[in-house]
C-alpha positions in Angstrom: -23.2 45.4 17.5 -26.1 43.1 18.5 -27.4 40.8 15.7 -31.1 40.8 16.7 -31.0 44.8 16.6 -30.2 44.7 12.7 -33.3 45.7 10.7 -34.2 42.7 8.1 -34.4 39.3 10.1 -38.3 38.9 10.7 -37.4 36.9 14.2 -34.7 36.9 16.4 -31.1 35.2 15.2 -30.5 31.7 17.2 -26.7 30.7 17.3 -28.2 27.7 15.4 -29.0 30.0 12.3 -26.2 32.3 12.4 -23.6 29.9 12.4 -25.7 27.7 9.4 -26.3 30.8 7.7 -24.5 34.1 8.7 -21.1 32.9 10.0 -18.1 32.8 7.4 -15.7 29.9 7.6 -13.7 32.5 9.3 -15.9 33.1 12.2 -15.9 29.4 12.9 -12.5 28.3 13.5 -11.8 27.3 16.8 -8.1 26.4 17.6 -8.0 24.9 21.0 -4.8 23.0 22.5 -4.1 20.3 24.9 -3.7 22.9 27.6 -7.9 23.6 26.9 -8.6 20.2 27.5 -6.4 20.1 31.2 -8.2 23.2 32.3 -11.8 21.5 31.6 -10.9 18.5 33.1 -10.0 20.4 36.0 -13.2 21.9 36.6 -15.4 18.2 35.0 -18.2 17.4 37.3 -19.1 14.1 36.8 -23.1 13.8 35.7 -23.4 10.2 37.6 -22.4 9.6 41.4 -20.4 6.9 42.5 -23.5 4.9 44.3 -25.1 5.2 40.6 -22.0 4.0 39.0 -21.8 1.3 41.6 -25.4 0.5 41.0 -24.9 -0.2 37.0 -21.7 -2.3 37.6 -23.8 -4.8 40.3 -26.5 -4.3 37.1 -24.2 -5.6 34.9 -22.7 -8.2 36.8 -26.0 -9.6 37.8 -27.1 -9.9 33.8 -24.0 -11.0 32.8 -24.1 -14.5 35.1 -27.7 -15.1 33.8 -26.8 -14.6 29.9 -29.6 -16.3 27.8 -27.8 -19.1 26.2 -29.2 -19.4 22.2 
């Protein structure tokens, strides 16, 4: 059954307001195991390249010689 087709909710149901307000403790458990957390890091795409990550470390490495002494 769709939520949003249930007469009585003035606007549609966000996942937000249905686990804050509709969801049971029940329909909130999530068991996950260390065999979840292999198969994501299988498929992780990393969100900054390497010329950006080599960017930020000549970043840092220029800042940190020329530290303002106080």
């Amino acid at each position: 059954m769709k939520l949003n087709a249930q007469p009585g909710h003035a606007h549609p149901i966000t996942p937000q307001y249905y686990l804050a307000e509709l969801a049971s403790p029940e329909d909130i458990i999530v068991y996950v195991c260390e065999k979840d957390f292999e198969r994501a890091l299988e498929t992780l795409i990393p969100s900054v390249s390497q010329g950006e990550m080599e960017h930020y470390a000549q970043v840092q490495r220029r800042f940190s010689r020329n530290s303002i002494s106080m």
